[in-house]
C-alpha positions as a Markdown table, in Angstrom:
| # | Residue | x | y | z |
|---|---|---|---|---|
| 1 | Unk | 49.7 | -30.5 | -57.0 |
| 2 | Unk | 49.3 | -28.3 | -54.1 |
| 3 | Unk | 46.9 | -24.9 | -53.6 |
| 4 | Unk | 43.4 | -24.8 | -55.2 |
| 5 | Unk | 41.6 | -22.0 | -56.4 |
| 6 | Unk | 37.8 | -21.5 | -57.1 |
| 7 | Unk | 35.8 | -18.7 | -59.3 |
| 8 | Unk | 33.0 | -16.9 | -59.4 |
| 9 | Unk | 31.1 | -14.0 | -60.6 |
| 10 | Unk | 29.6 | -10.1 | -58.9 |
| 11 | Unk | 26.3 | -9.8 | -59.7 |
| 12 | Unk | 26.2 | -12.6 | -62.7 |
| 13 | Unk | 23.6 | -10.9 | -65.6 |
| 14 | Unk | 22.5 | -13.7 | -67.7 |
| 15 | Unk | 22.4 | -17.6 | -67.4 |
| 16 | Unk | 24.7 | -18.9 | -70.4 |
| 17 | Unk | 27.5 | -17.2 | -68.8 |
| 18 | Unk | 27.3 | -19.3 | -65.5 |
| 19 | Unk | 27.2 | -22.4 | -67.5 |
| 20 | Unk | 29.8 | -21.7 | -69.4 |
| 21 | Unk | 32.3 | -20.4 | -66.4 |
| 22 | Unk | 30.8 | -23.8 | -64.3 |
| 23 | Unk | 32.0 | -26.2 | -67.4 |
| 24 | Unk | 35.5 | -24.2 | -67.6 |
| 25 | Unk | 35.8 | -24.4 | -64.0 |
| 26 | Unk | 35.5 | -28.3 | -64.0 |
| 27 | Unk | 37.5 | -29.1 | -67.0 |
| 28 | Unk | 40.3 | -26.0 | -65.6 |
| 29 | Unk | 40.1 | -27.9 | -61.9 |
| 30 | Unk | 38.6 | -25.7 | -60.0 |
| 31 | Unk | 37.6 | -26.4 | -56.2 |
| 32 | Unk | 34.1 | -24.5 | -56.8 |
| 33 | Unk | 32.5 | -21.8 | -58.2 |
| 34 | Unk | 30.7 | -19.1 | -56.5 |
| 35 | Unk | 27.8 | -16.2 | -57.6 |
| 36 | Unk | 27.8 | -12.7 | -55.3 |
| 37 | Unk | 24.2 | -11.3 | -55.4 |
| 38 | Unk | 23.1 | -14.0 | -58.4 |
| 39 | Unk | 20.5 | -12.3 | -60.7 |
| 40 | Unk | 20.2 | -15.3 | -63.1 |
| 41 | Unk | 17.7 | -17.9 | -63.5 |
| 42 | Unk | 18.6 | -21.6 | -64.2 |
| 43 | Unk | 20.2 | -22.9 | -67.8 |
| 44 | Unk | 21.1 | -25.1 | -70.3 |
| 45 | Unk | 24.6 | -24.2 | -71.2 |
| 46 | Unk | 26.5 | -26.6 | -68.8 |
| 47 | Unk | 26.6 | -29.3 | -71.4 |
| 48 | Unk | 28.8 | -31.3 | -69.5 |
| 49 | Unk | 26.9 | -31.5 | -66.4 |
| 50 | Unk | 29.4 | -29.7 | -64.0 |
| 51 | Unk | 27.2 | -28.9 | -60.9 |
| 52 | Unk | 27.8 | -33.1 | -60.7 |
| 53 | Unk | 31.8 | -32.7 | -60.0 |
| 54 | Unk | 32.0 | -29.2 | -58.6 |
| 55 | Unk | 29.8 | -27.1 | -56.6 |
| 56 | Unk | 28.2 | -23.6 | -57.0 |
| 57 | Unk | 28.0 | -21.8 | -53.9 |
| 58 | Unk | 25.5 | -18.5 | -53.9 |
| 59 | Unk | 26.2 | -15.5 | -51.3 |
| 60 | Unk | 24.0 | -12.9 | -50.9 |
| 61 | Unk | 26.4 | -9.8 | -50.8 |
| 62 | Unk | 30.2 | -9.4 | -50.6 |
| 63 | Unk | 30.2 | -9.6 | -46.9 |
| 64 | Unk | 28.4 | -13.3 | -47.3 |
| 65 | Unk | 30.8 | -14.1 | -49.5 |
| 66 | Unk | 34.0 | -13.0 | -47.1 |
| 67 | Unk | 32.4 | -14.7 | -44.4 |
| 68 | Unk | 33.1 | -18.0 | -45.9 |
| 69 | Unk | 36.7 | -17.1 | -47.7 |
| 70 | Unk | 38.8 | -20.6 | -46.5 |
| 71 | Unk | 41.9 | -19.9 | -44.4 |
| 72 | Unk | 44.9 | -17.9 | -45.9 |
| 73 | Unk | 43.5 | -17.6 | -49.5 |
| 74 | Unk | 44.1 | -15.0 | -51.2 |
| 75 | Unk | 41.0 | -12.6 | -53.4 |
| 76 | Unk | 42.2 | -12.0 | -56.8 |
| 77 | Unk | 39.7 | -9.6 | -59.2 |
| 78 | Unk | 39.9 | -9.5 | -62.6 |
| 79 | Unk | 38.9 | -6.2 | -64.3 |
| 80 | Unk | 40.5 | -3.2 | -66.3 |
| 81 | Unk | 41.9 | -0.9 | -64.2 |
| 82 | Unk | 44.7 | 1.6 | -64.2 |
| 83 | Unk | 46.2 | 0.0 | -61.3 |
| 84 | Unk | 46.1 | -3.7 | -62.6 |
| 85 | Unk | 48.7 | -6.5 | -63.6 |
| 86 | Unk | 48.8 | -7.7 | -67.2 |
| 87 | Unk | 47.3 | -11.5 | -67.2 |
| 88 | Unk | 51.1 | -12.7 | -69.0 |
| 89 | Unk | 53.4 | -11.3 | -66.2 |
| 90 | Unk | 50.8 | -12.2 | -63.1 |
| 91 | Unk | 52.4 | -15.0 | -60.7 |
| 92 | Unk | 49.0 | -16.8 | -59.6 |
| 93 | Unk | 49.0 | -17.6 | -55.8 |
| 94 | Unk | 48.5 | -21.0 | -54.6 |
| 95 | Unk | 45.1 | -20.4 | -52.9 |
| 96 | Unk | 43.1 | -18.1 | -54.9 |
| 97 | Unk | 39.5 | -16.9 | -55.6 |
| 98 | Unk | 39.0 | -14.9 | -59.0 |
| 99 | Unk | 36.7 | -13.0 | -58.9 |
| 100 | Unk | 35.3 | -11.1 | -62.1 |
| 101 | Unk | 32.6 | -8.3 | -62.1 |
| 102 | Unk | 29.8 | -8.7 | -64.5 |
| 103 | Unk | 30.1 | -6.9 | -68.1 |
| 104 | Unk | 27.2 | -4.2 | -67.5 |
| 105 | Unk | 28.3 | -3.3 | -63.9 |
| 106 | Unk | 31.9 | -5.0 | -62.7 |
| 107 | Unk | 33.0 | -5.0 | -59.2 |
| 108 | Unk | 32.4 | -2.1 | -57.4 |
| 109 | Unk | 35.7 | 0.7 | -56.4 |
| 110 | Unk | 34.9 | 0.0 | -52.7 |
| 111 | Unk | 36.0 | -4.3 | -53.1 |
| 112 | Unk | 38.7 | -3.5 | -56.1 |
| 113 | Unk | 40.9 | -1.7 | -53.8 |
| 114 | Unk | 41.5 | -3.9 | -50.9 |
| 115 | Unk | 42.5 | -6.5 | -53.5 |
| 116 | Unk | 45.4 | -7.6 | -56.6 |
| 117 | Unk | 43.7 | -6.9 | -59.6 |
| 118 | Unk | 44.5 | -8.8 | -62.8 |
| 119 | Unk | 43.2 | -7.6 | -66.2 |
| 120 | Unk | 43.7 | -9.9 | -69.2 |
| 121 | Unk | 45.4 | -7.3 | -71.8 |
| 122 | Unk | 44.4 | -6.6 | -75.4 |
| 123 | Unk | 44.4 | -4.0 | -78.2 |
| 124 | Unk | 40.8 | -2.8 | -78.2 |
| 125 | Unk | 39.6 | -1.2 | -75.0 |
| 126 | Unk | 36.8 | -3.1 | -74.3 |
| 127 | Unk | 35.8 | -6.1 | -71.9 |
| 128 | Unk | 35.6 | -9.5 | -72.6 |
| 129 | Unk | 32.5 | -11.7 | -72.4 |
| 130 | Unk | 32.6 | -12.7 | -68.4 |
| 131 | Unk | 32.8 | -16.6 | -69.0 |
| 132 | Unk | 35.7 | -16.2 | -71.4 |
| 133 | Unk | 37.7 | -14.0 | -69.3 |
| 134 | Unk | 37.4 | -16.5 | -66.3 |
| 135 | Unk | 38.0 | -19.4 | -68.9 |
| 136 | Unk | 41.7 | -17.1 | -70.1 |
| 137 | Unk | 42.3 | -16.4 | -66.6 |
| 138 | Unk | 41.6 | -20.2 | -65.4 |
| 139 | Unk | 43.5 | -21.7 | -68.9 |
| 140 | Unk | 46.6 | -19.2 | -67.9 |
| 141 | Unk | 46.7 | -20.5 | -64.2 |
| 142 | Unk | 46.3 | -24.1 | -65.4 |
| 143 | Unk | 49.8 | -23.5 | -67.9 |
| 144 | Unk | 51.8 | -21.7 | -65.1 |
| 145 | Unk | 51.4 | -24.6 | -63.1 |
| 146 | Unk | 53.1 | -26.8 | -66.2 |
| 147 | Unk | 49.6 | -29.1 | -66.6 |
């Protein structure tokens, strides 16, 4: 399999979303996840121990965070937006970050428009608990790529 891909969350609110992302990201295969401006506090709900098989990375601000971006990988943000593609018809890249905006704030106007924007699509107009839409995002690469 080539490519990898890693996720993380802007400005994470609570604790039980991070462990629940972390253990998606691990049984998903993600490189790593990441946290921009954490504002949680350590938890419990990693129940199958994650941090041991992938690691968290923590950056301070978005400009931290772009500092480290790995060579030719591409920033993918999921959020609704006008100017988004549906989840179902999105081609994932083969190097990608997701990156997801927290439920109370998302990601801010000034980072969303340099960037593809993915929203996962549905008939309520609301958004999705943050760990689920990474897991749905993560599950939908992982079938793509026929695992």
């Amino acid at each position: 399999m080539r490519g990898y891909f890693a996720i993380g969350i802007y400005h994470p609110k609570t604790s039980t979303n991070m462990g629940t992302l972390w253990r998606s990201a691990y049984i998903f295969g993600a490189s790593f996840i990441f946290t921009i401006g954490r504002r949680y506090q350590k938890q419990a709900s990693d129940t199958v121990k994650a941090y041991r098989h992938i690691p968290l990375y923590n950056f301070l601000d978005f400009q931290d965070f772009h500092k480290f971006l790995p060579y030719d990988c591409q920033i993918v943000c999921v959020e609704i937006a006008d100017n988004s593609i549906a989840l179902h018809k999105f081609n994932h890249p083969e190097r990608a970050i997701y990156l997801l905006g927290a439920e109370d704030e998302g990601i801010p106007k000034e980072i969303l428009k340099n960037y593809q924007i993915i929203q996962i699509i549905s008939d309520l107009p609301f958004c999705l608990n943050v760990a689920v839409a990474g897991s749905i995002v993560m599950h939908d690469r992982f079938i793509k790529e026929g695992q």
